[in-house]
N, CA, C and O atoms as CSV, one atom per row, in Angstrom:
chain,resi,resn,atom,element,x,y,z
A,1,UNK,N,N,-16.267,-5.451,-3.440
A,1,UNK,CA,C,-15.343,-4.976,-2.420
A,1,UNK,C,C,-14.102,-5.858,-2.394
A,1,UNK,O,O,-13.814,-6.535,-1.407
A,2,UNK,N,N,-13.563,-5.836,-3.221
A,2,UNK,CA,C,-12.287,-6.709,-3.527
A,2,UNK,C,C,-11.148,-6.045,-3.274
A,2,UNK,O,O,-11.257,-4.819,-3.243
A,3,UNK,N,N,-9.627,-6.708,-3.002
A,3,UNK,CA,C,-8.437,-5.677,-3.121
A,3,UNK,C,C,-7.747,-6.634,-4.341
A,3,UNK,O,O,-7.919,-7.796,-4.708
A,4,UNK,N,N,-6.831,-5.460,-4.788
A,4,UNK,CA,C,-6.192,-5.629,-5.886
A,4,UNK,C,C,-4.846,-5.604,-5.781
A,4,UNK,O,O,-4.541,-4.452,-5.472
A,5,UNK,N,N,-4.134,-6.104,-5.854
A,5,UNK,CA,C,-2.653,-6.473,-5.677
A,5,UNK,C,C,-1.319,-6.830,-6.366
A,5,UNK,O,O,-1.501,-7.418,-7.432
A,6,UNK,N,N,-0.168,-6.652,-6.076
A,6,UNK,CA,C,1.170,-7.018,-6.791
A,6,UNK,C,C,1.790,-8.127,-5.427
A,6,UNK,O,O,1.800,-7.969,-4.206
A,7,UNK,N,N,2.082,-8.822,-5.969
A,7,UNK,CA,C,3.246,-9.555,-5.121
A,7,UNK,C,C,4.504,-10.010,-5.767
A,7,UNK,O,O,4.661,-10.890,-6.613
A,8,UNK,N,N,5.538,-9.075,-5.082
A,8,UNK,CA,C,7.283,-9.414,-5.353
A,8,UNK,C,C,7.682,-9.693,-4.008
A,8,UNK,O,O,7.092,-9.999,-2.971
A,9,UNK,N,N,9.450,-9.393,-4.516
A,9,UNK,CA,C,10.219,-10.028,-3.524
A,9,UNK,C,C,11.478,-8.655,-3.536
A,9,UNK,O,O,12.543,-8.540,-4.143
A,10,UNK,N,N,10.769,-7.780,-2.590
A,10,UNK,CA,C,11.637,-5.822,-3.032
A,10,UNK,C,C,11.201,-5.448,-3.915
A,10,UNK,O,O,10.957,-6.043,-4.965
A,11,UNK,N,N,10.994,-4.174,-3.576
A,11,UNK,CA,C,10.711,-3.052,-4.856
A,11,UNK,C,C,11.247,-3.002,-6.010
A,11,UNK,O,O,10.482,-2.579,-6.877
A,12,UNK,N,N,12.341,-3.292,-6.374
A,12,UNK,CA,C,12.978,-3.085,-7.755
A,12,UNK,C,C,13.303,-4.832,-8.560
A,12,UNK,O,O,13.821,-5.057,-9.654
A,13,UNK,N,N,12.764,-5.844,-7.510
A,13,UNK,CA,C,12.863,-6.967,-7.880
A,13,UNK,C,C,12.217,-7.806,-8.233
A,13,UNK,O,O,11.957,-6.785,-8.870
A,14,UNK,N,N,11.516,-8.812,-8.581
A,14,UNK,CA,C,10.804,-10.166,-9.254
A,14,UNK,C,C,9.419,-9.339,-8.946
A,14,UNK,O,O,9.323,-8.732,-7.879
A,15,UNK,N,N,8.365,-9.328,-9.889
A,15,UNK,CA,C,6.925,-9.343,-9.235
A,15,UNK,C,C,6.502,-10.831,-10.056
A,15,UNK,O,O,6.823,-11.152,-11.200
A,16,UNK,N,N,5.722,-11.563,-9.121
A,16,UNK,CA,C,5.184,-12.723,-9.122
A,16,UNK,C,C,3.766,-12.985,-9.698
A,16,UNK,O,O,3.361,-13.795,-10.532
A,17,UNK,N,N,3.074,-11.901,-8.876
A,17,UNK,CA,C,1.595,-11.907,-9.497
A,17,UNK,C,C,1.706,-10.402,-9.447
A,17,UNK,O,O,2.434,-9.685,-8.761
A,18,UNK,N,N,0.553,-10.036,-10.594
A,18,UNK,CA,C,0.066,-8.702,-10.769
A,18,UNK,C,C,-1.138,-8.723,-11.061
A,18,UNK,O,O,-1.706,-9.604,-11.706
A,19,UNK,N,N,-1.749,-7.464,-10.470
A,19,UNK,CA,C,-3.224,-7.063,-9.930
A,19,UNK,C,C,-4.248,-8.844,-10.008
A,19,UNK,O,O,-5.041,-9.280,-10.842
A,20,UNK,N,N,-3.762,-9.356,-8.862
A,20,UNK,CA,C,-4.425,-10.411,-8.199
A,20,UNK,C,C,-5.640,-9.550,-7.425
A,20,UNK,O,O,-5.594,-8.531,-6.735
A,21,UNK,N,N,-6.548,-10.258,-7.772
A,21,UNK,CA,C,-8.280,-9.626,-6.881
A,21,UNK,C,C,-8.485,-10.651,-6.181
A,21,UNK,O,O,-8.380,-11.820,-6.550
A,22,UNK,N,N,-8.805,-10.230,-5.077
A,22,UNK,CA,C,-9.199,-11.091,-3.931
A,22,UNK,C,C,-10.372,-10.646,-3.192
A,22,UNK,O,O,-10.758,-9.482,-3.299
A,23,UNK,N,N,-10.944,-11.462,-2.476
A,23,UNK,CA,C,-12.678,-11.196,-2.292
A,23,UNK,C,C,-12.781,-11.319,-0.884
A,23,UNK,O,O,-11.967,-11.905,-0.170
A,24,UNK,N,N,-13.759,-10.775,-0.531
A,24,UNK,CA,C,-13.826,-11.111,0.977
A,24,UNK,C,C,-14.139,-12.603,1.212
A,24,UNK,O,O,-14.718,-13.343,0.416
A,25,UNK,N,N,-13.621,-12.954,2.541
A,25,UNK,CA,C,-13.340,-14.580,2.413
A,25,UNK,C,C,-12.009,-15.344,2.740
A,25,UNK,O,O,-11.039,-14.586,2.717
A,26,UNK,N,N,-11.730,-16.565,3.019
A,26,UNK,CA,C,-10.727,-17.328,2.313
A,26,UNK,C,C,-10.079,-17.072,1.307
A,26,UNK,O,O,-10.667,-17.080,0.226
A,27,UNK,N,N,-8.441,-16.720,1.382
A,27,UNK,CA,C,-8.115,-16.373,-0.141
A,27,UNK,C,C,-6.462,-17.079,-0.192
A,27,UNK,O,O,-5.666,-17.137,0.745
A,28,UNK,N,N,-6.309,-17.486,-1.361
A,28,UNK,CA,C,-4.902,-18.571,-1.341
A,28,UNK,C,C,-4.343,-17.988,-2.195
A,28,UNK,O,O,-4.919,-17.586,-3.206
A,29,UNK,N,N,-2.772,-17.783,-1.893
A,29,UNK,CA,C,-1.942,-17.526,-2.499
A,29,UNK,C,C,-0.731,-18.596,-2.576
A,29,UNK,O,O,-0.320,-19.059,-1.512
A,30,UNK,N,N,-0.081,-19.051,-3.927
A,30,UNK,CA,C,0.604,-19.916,-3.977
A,30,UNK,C,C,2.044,-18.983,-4.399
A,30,UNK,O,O,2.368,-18.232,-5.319
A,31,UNK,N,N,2.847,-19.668,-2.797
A,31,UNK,CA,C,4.172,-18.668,-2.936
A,31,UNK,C,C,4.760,-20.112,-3.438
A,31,UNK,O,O,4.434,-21.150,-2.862
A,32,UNK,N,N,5.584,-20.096,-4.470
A,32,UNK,CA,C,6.193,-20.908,-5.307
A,32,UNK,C,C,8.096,-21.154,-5.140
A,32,UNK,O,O,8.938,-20.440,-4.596
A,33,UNK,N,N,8.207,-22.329,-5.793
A,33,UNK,CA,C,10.010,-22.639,-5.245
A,33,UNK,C,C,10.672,-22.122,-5.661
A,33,UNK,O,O,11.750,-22.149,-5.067
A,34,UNK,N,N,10.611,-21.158,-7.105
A,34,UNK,CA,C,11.319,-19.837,-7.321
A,34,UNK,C,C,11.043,-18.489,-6.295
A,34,UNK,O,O,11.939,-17.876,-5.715
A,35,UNK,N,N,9.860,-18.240,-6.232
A,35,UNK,CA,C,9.748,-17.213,-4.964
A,35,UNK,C,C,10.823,-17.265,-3.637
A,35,UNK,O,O,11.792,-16.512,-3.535
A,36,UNK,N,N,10.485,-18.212,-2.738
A,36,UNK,CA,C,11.466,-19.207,-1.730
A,36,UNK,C,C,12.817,-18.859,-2.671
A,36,UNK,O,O,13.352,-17.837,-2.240
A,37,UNK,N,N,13.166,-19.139,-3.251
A,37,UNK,CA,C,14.345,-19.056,-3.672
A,37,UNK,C,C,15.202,-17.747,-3.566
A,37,UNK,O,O,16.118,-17.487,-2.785
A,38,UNK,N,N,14.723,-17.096,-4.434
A,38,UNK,CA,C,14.743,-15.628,-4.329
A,38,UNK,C,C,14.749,-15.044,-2.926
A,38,UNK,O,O,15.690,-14.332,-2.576
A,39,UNK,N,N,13.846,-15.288,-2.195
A,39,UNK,CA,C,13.937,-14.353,-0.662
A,39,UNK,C,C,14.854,-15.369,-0.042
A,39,UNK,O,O,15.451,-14.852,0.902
A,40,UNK,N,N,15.041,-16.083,-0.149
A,40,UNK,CA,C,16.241,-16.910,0.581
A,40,UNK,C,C,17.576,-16.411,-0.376
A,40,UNK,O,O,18.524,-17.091,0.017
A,41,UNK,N,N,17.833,-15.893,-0.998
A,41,UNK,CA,C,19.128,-15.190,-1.407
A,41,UNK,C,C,19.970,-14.112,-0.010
A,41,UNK,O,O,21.087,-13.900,0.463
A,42,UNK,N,N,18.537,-13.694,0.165
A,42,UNK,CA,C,18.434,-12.337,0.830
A,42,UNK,C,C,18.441,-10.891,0.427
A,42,UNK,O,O,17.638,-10.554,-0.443
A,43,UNK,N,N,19.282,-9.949,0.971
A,43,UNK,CA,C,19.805,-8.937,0.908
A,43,UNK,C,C,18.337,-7.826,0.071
A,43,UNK,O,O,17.261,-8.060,0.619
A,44,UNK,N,N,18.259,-6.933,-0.898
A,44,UNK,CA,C,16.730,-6.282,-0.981
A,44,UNK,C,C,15.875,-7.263,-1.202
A,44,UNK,O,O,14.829,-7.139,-0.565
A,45,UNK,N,N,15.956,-8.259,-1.926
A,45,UNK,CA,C,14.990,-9.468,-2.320
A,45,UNK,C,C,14.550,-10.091,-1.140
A,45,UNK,O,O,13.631,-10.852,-1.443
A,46,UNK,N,N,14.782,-10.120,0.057
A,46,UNK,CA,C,14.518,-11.336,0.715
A,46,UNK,C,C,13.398,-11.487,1.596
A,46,UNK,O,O,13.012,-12.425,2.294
A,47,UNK,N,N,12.793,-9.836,1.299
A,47,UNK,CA,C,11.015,-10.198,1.555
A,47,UNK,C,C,9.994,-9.867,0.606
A,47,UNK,O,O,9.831,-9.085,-0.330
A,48,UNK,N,N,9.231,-10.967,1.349
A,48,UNK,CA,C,7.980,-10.818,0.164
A,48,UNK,C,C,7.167,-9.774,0.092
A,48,UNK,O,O,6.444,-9.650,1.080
A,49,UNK,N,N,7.059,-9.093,-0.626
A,49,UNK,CA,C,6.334,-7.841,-0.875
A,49,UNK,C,C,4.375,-7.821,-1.678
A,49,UNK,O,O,3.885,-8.018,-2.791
A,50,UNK,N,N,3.825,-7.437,-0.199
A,50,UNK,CA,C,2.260,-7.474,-0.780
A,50,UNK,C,C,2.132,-5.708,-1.168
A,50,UNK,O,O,2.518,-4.902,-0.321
A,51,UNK,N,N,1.601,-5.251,-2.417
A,51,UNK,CA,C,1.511,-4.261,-2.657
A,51,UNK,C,C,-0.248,-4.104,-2.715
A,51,UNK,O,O,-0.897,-5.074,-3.106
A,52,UNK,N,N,-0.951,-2.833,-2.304
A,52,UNK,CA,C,-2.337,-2.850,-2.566
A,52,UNK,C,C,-2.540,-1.888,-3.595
A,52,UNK,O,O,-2.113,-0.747,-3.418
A,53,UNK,N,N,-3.253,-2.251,-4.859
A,53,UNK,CA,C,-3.588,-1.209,-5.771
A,53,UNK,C,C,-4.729,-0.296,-5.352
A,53,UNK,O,O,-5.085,0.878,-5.443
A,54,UNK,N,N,-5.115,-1.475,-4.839
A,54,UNK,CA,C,-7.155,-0.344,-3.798
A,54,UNK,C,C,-6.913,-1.680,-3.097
A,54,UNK,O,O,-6.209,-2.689,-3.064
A,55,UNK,N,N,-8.252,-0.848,-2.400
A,55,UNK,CA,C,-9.118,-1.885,-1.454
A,55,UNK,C,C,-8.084,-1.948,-0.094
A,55,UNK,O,O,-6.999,-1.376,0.002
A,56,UNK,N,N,-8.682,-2.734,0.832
A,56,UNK,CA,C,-7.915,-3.269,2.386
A,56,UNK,C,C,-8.094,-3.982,2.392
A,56,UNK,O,O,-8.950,-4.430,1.630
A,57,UNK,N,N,-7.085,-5.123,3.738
A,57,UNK,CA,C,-7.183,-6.378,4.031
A,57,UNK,C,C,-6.358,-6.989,5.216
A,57,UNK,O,O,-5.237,-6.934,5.720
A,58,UNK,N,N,-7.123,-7.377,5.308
A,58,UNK,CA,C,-6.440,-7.799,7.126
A,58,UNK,C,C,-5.832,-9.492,7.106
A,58,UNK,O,O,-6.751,-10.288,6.913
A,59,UNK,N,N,-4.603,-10.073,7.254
A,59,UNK,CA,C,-3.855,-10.940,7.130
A,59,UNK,C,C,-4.563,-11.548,8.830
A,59,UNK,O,O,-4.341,-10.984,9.901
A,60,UNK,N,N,-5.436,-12.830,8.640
A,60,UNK,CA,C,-5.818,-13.395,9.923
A,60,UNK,C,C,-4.572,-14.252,10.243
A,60,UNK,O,O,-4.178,-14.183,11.407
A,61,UNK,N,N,-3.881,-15.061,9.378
A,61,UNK,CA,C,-3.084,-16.267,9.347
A,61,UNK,C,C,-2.557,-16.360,8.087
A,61,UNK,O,O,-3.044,-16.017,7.010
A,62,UNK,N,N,-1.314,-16.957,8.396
A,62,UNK,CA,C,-0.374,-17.484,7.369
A,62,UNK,C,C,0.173,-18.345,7.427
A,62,UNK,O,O,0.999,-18.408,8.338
A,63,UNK,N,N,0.001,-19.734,6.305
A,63,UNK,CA,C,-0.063,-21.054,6.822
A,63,UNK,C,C,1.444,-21.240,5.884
A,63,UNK,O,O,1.668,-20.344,5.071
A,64,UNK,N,N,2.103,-21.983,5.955
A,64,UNK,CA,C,3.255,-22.621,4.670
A,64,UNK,C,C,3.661,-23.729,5.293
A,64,UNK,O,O,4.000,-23.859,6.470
A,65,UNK,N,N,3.592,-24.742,4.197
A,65,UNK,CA,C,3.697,-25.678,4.007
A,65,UNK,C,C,4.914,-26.268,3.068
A,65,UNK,O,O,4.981,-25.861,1.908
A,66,UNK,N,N,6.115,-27.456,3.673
A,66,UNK,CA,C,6.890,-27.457,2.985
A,66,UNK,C,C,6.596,-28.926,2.256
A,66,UNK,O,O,7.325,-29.319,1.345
């Protein structure tokens, strides 16, 4: 029962990871200083984009750390 995933920064812009599987549980994602970079440009890029290929998932917390 895993979800499967893309993460960019806008639809037509950077994808970062592709089909990342994640499990029920604790799950870490490392948003990186090119990522940050990119959504700090702004304008379509300047959010981070979780895409689901299958599966669901419920976001409890989101920690970042500089």
């Amino acid at each position: 029962d895993g979800v499967d995933m893309k993460v960019m920064n806008g639809w037509w812009s950077n994808t970062y990871y592709d089909h990342v599987v994640w499990v029920t549980g604790l799950n870490e994602l490392q948003i990186t200083e090119t990522m940050a970079k990119e959504c700090a440009k702004g304008g379509e890029g300047r959010d981070l984009d979780l895409m689901l290929y299958g599966g669901t998932m419920k976001l409890k917390s989101v920690y970042y750390e500089e």
